[in-house]
NUKOL-985745 format. One line per 10 residues: number of its first residue (from 1); for each residue x, z, y of N, C-alpha, C, O. Coordinates in steps of 0.02 Angstrom, whole numbers, plus 32768, in hexadecimal, padded with zeros to 4 digits. Example, Ala and Ser with C-alpha at 12.3 -4.5 7.8 and 13.67 -1.06 7.14 Angstrom:
// NUKOL-985745
1) 8294,8186,7EE4,8267,8186,7F1F,8294,8186,7F5B,82C8,81A7,7F5A | 8282,8162,7F90,82AC,8165,7FCB,8285,818A,8002,829E,8192,8039
This chain:
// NUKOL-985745
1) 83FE,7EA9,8006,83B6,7E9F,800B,8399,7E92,7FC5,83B4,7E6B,7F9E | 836E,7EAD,7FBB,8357,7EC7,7F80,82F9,7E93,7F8B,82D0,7EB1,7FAE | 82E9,7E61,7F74,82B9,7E40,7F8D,826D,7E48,7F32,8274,7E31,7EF9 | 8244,7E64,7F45,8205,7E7B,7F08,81C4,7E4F,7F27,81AA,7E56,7F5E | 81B1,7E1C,7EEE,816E,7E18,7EF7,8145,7E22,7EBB,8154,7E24,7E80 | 80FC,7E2B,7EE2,80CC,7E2F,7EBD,80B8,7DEF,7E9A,80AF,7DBE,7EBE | 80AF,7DE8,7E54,808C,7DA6,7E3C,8075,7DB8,7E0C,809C,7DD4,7DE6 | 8018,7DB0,7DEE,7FFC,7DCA,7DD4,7FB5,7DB9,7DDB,7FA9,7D99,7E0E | 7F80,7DC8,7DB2,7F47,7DAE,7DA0,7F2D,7DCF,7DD3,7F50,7DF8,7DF1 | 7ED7,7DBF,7DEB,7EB5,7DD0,7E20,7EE1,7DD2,7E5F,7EEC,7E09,7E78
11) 7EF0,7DB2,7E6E,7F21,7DAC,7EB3,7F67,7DE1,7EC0,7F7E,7DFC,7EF2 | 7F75,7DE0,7E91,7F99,7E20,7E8A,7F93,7E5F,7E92,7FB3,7E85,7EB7 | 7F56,7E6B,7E5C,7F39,7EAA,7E5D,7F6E,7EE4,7E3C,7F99,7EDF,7E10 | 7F58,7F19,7E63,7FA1,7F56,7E3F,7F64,7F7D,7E03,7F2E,7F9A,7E08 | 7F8F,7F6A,7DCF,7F73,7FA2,7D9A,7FA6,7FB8,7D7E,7FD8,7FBF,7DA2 | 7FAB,7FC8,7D3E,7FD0,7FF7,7D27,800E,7FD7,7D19,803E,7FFD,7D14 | 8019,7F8F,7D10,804F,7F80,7CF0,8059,7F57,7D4C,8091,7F67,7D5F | 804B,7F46,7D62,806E,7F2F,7DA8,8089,7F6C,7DC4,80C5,7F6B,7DD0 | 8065,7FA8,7DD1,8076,7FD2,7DDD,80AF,7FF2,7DE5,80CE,8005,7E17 | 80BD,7FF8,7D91,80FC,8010,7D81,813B,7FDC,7D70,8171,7FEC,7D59
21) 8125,7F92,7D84,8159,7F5F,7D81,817C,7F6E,7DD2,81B5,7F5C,7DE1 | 814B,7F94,7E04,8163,7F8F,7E35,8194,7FDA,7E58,81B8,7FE6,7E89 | 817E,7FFA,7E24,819D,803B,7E16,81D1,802E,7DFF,8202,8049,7E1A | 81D9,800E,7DD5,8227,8005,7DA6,8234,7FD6,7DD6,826D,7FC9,7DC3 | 822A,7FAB,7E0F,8261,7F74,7E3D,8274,7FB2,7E65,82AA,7FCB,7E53 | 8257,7FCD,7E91,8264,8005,7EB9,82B1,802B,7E86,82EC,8027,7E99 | 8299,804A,7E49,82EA,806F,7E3A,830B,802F,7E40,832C,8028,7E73 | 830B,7FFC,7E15,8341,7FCC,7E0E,8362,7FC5,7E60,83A0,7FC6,7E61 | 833F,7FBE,7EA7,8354,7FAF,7ED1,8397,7FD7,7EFA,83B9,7FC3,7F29 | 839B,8029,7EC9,83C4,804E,7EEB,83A3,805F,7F35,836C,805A,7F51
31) 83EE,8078,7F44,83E2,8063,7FA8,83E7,801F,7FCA,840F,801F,7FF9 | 83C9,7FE8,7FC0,83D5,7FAC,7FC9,8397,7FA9,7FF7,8363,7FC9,7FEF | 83A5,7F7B,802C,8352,7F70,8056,8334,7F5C,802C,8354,7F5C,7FF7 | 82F6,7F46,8026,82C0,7F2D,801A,829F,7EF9,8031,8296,7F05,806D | 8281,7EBB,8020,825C,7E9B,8040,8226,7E90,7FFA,822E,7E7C,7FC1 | 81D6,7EB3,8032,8194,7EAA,7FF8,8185,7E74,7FF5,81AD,7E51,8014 | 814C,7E4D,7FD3,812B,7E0C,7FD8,80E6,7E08,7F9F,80DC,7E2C,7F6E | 80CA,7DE2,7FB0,80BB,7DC4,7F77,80AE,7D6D,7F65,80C5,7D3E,7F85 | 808A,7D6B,7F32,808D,7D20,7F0C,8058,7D0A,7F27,8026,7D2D,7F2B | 805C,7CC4,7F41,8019,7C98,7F4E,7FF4,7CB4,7F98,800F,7CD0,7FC8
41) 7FC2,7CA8,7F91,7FA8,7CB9,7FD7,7F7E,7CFF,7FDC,7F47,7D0D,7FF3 | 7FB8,7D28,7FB7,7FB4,7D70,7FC1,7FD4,7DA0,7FC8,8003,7D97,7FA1 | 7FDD,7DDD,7FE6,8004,7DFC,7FCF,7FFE,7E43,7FA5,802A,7E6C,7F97 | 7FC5,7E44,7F99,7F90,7E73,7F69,7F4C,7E8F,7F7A,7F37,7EBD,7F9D | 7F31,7E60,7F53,7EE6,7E87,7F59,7ECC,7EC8,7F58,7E96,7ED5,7F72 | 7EF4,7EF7,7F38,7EE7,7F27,7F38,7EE4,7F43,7ED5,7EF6,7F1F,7EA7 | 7ECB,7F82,7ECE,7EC6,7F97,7E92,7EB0,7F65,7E66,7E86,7F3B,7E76 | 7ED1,7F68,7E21,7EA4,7F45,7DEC,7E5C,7F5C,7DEB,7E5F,7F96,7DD5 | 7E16,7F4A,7DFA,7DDC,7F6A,7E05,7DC1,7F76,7DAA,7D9D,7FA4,7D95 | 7DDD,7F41,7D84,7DD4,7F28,7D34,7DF7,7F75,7D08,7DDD,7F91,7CD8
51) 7E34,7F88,7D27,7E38,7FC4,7D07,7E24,8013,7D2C,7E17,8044,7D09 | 7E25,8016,7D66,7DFB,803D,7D91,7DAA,8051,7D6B,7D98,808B,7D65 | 7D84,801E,7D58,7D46,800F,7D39,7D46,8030,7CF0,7D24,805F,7CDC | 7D7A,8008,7CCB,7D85,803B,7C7F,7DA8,8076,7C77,7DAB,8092,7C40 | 7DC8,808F,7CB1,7DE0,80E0,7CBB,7DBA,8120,7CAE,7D8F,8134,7CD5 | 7DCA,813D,7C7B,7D9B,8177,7C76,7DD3,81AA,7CA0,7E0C,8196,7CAB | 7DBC,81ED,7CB6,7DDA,8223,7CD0,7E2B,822A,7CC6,7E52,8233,7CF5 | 7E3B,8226,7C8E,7E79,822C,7C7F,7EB1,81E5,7C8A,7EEC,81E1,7C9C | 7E85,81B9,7C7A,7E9A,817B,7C85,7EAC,816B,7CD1,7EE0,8150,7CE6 | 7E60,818C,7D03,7E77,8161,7D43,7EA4,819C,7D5E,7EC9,8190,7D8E
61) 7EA4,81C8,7D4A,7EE0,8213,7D61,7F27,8201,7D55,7F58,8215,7D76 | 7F25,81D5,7D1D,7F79,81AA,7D06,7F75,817B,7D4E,7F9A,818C,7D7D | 7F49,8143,7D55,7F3A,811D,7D6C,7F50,8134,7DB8,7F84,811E,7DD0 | 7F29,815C,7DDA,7F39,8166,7E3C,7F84,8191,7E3D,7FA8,819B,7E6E | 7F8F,81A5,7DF8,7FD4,81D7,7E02,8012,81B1,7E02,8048,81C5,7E18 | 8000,815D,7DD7,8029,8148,7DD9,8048,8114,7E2E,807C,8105,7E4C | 7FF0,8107,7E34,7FFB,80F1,7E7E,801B,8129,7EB3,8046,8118,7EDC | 8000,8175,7EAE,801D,818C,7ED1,8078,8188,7EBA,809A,818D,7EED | 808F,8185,7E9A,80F5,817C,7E82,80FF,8152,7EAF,8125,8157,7EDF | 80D4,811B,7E9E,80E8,80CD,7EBC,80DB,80BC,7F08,80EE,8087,7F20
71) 80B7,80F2,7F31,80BB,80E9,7F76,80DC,8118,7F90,80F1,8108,7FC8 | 80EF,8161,7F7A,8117,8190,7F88,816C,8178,7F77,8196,8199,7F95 | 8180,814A,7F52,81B4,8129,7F47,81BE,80FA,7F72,81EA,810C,7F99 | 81B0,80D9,7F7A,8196,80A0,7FAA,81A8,80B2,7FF7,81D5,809B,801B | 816E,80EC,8008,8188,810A,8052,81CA,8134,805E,81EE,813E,808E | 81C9,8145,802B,821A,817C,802E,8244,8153,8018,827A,816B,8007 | 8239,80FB,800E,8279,80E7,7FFD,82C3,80E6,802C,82B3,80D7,8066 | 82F2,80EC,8029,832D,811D,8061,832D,80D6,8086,8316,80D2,80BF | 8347,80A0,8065,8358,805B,80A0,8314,8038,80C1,82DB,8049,80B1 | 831D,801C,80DB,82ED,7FE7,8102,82BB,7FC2,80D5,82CC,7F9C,80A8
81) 8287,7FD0,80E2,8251,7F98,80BD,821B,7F71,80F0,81F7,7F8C,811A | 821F,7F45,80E6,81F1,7F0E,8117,81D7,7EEE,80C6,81E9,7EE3,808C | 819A,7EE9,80FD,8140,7EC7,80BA,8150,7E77,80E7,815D,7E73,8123 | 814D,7E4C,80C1,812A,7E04,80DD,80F3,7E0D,80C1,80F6,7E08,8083 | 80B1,7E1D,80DD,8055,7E0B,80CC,8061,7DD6,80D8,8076,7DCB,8110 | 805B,7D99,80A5,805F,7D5F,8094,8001,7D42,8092,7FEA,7D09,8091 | 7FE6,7D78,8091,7FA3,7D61,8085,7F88,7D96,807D,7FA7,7DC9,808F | 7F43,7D9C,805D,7F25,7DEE,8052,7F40,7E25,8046,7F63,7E22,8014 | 7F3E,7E65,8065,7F58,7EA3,8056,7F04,7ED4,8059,7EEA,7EEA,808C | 7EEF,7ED7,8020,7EAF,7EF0,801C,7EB1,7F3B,8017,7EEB,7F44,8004
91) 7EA0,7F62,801B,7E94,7FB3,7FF8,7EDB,7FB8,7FDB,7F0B,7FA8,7FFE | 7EE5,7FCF,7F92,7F25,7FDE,7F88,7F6A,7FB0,7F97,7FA5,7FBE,7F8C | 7F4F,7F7A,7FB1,7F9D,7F39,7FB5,7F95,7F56,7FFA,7FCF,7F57,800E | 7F68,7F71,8032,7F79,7F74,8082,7F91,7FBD,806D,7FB6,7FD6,8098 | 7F8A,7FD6,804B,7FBD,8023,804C,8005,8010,8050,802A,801B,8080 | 801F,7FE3,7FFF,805F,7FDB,7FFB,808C,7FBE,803B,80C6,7FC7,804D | 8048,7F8F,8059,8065,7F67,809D,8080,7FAC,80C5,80B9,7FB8,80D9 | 8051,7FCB,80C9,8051,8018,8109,8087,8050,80F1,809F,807F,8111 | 8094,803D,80AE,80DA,8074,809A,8122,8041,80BB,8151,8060,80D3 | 8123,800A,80B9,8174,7FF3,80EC,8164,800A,8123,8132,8019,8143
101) 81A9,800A,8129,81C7,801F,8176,81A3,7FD6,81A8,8190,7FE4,81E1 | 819E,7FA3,8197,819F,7F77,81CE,8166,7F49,8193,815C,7F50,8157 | 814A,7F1A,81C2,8115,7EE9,819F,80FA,7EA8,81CF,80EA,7EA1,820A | 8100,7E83,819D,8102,7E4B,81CB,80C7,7E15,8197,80C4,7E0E,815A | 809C,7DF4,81D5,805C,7DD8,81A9,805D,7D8D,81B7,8086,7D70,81DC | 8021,7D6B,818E,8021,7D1F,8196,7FED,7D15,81CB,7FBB,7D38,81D1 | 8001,7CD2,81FD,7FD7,7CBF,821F,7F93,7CA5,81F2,7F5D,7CAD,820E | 7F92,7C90,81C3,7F56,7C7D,8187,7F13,7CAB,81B9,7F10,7CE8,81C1 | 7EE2,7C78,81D6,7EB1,7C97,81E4,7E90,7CB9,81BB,7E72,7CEB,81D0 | 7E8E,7CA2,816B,7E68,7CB5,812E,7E88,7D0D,8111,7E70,7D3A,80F0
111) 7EBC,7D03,812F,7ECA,7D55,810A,7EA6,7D8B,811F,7E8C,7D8F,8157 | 7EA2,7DBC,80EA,7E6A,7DF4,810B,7EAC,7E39,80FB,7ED8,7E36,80D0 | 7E9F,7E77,8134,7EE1,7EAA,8116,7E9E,7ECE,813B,7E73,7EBB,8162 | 7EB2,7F24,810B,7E8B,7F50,8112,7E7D,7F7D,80CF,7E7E,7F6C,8094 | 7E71,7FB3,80EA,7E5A,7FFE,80C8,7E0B,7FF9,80AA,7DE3,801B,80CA | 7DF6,7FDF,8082,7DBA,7FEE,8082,7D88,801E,8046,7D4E,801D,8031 | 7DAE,8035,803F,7D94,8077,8005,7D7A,8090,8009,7D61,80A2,7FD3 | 7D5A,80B9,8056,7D31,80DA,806E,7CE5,80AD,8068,7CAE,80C7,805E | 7CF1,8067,8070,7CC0,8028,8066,7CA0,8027,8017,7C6A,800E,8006 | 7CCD,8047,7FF2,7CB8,802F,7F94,7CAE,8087,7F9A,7CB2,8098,7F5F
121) 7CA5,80B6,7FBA,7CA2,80EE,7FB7,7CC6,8128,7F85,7CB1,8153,7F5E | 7D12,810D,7F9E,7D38,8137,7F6A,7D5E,816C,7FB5,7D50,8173,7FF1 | 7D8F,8185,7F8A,7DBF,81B6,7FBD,7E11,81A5,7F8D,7E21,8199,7F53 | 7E3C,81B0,7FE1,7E6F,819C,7FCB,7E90,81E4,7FAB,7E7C,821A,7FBF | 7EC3,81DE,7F7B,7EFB,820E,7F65,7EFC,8232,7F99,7EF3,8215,7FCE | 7F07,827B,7F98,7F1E,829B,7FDC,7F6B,8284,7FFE,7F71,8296,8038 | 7F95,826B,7FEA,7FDB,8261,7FEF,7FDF,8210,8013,7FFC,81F8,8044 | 7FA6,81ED,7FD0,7FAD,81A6,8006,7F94,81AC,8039,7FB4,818F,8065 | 7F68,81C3,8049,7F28,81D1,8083,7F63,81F8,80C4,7F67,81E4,80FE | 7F86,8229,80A9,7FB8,8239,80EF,7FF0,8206,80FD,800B,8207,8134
131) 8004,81D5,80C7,802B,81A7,80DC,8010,8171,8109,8034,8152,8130 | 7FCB,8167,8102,7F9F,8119,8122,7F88,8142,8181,7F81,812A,81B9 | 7F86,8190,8160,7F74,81AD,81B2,7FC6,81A3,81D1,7FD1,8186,8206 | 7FE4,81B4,81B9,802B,81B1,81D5,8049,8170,81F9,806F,8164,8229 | 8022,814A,81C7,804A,80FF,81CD,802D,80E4,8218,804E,80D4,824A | 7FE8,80E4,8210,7FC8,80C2,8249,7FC7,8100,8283,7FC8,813D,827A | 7FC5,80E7,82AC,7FBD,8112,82FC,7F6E,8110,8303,7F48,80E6,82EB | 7F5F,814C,832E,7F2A,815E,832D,7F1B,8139,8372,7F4E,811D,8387 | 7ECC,812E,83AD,7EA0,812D,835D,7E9A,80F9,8334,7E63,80F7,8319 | 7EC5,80C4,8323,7EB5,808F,82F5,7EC0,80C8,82A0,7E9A,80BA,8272
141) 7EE2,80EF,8298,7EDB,8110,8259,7E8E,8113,824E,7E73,80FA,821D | 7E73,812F,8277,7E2C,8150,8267,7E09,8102,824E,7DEF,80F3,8219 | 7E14,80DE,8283,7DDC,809E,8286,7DEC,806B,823E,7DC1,8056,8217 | 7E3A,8060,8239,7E33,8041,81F7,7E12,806F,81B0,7DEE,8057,8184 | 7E2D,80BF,81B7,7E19,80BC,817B,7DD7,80E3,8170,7DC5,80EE,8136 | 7DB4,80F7,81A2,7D67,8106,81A9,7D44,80CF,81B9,7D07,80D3,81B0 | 7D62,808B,81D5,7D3B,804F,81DD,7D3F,8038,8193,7D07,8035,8179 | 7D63,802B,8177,7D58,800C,8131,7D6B,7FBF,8135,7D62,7F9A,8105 | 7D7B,7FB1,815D,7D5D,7F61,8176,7DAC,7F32,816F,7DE5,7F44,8180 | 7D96,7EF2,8152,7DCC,7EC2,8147,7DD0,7E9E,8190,7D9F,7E90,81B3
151) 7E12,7E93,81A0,7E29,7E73,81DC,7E54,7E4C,81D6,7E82,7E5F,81B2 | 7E5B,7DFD,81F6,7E86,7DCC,8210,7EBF,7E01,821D,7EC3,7E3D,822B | 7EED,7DC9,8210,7F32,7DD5,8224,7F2E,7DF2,8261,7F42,7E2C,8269 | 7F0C,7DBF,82A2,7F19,7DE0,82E9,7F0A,7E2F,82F3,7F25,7E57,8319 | 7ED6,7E37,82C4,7EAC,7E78,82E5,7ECE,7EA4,82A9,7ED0,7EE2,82AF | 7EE4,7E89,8278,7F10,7EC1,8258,7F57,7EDF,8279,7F74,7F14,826D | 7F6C,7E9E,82B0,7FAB,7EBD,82D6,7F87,7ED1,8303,7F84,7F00,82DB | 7F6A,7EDD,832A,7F44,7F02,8360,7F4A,7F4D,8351,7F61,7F75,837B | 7F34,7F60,8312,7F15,7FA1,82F6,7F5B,7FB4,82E3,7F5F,7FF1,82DF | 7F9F,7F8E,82D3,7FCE,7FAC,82A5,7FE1,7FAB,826E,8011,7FCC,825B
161) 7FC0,7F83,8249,7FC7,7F7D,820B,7FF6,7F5A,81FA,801B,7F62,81C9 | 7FF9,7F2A,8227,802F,7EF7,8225,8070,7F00,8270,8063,7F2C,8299 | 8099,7EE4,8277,80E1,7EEF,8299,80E1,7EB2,82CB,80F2,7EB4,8306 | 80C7,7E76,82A2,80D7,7E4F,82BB,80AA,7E0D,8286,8093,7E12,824D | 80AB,7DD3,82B4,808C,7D99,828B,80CB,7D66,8297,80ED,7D5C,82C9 | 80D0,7D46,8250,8113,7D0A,8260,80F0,7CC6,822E,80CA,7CCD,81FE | 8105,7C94,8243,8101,7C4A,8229,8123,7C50,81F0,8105,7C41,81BC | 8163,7C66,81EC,8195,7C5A,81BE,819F,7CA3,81B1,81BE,7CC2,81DC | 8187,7CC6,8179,817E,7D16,818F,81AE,7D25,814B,81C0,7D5F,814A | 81C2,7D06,811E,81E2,7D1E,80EE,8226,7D16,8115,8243,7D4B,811D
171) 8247,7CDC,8132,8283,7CE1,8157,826B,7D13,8194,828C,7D46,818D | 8245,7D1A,81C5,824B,7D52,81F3,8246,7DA3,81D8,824F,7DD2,81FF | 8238,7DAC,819A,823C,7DEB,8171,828C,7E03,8158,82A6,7E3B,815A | 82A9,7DC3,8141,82F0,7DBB,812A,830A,7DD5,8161,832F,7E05,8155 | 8304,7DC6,8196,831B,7DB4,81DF,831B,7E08,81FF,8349,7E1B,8224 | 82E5,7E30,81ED,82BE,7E63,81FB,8301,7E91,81D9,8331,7EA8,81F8 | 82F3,7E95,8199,831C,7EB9,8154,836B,7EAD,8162,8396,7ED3,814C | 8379,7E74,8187,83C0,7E78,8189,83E9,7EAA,81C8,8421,7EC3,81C9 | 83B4,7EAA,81F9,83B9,7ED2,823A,83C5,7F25,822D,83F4,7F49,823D | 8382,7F33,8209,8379,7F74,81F4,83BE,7F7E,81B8,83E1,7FB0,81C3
181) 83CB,7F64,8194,83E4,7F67,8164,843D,7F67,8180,8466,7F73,8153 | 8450,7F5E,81B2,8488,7F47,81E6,8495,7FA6,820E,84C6,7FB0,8233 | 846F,7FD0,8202,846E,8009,8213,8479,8049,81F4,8453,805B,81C8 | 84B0,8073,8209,84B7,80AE,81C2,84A8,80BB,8192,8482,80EA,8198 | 84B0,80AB,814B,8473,80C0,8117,8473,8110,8134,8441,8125,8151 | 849C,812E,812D,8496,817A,813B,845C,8189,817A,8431,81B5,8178 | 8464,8161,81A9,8451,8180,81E3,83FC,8177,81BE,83D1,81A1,81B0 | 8400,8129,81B6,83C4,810E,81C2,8398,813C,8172,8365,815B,8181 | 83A8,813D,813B,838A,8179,8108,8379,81A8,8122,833E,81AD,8131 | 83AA,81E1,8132,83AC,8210,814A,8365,821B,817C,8334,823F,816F
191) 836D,81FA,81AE,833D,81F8,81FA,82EF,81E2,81D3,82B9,81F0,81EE | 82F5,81BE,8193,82AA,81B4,8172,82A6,81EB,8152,826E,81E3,813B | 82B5,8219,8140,82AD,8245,8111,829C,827F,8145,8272,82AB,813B | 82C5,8276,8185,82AE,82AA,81AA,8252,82A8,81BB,8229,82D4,81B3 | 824B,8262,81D5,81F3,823F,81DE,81CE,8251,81B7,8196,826A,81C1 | 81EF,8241,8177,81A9,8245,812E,81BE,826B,80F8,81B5,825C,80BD | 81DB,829E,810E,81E7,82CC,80B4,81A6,82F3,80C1,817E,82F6,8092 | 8191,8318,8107,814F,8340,8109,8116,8338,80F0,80ED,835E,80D7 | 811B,82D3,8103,80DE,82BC,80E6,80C8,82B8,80A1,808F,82C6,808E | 80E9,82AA,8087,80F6,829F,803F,80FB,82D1,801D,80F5,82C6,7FE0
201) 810D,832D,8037,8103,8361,801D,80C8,8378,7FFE,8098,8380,8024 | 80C0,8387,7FBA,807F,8393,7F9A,805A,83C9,7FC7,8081,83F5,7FD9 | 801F,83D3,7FDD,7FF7,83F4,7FEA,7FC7,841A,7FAD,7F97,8400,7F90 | 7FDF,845A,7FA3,7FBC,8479,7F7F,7F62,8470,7F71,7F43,8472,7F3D | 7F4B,8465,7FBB,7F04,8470,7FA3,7EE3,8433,7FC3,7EA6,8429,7FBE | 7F08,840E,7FE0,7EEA,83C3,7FD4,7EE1,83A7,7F83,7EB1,8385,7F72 | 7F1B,83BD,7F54,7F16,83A4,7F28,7EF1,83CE,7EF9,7EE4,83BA,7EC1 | 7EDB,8416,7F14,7EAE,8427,7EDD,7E63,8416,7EF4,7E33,842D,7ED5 | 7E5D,83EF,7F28,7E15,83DA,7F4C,7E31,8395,7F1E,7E0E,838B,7EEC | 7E5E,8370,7F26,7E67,832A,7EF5,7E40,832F,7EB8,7E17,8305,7EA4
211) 7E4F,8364,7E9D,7E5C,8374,7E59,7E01,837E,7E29,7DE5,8371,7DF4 | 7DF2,83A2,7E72,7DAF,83BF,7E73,7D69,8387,7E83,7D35,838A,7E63 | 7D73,8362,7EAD,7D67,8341,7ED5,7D48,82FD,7EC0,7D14,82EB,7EA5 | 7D97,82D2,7EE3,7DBC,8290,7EE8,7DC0,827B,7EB9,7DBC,823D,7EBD | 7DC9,8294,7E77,7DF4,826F,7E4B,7D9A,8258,7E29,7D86,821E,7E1E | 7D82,827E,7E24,7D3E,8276,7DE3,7CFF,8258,7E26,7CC4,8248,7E1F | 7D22,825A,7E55,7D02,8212,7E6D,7CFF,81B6,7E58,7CD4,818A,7E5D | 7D49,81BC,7E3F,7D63,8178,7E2D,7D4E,8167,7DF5,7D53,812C,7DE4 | 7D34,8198,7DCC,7D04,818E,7D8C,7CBE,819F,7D8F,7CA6,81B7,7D5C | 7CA0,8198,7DB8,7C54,81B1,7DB9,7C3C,8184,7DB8,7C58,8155,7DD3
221) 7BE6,8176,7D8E,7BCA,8153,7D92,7BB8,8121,7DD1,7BAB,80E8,7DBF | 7BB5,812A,7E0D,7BB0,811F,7E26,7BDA,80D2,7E46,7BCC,8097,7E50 | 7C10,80FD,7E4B,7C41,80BC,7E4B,7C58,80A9,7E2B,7C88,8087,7E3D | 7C44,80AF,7DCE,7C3C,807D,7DA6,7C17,8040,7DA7,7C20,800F,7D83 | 7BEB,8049,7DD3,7BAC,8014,7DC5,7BC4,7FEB,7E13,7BB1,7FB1,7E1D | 7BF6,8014,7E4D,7BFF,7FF0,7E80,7C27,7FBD,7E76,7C1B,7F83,7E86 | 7C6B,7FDA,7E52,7CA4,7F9D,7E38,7C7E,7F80,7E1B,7C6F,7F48,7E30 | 7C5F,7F99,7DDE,7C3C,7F4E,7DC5,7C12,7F1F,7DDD,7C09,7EEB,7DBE | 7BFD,7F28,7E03,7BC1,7EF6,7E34,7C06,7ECE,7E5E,7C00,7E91,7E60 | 7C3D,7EE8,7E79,7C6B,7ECC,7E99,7C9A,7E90,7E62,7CB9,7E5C,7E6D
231) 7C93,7EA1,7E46,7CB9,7E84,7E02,7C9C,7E4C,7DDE,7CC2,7E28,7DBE | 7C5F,7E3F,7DE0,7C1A,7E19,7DD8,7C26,7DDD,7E04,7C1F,7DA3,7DF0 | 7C41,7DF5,7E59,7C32,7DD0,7E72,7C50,7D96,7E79,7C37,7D6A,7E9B
């Protein structure tokens, strides 16, 4: 068992250097399960919004390509991964939650988990966007990530997002990871790769609509002035 948390400024916001700290635990882990987390009463807010904001074209193109490595790694990782949501899983921290196999959240009435990008009026990667349709069952796919909307723990396990809610969720995750982890590596790789290699297959013209699109959305005036009013606040 191979155990990674997030700990980091803005609630453990993923930017470029969390990012790829979590990229480099992933190789270090081998085929070893996984157990996600994060620090304090979070388990990621989501994108750094501070470098999202100073990203010019080329910059935020480094920037979503690197997020896309780090959730395409993540879901195709071969052993078992279970998330403890320890606390917030916002926009990009409820993706990483939605790339494990299994996820397990805090009773904390205060936590909020949810997709809300469509809310700050961005669009996801074409690749993450088929992993988050994949992940959730329909129709809660549609509703979390066309609703936009932050949800309690309860109503985040309702929709799927979550597996399960535990008191003691870092030992019932351990608990989780040791079960899964107690099962073929062969079989159990193998049988994921059969689920999600399709997904994760580049799509030619999603990504030239990305390319065209999506991407010079994340730099437009527009939602320059939105993060920043959010960032203000």
């Amino acid at each position: 068992m191979y155990e990674i948390k997030m700990a980091g400024p803005g609630k453990n916001a993923l930017g470029f250097e969390m990012m790829q700290y979590l990229l480099d635990e992933l190789g270090r882990a081998g085929g070893q399960p996984i157990l996600l987390t994060g620090d304090a009463d979070a388990f990621s807010a989501g994108l750094n919004l501070k470098e999202v904001l100073e990203a010019d074209g080329t910059g935020m193109d480094a920037f979503l390509g690197l997020l896309n490595r780090l959730t395409v790694a993540l879901y195709t990782h071969p052993a078992p991964t279970v998330a403890w949501v320890n606390g917030h899983a916002i926009a990009g921290g409820a993706v990483l939650a939605l790339c494990c196999d299994y996820r397990i959240g805090t009773p904390n009435p205060k936590a909020r988990l949810g997709l809300n990008e469509v809310a700050i009026g961005l669009r996801f990667p074409p690749t993450v966007l088929a992993i988050m349709r994949a992940a959730l069952a329909q129709p809660h796919a549609d509703t979390v990530i066309l609703g936009a909307e932050l949800h309690p723990s309860t109503e985040a396990l309702r929709m799927g997002i979550l597996h399960e809610i535990a008191e003691d969720g870092l030992e019932r995750a351990r608990q989780r990871l040791r079960l899964l982890g107690g099962y073929s590596p062969l079989a159990y790789a193998g049988t994921k790769a059969d689920l999600r290699s399709a997904i994760v297959r580049p799509d030619p013209e999603a990504e030239a609509l990305y390319e065209k699109v999506v991407l010079p959305m994340w730099t437009s005036p527009e939602i320059k002035a939105k993060i920043g009013a959010i960032l203000k606040r």
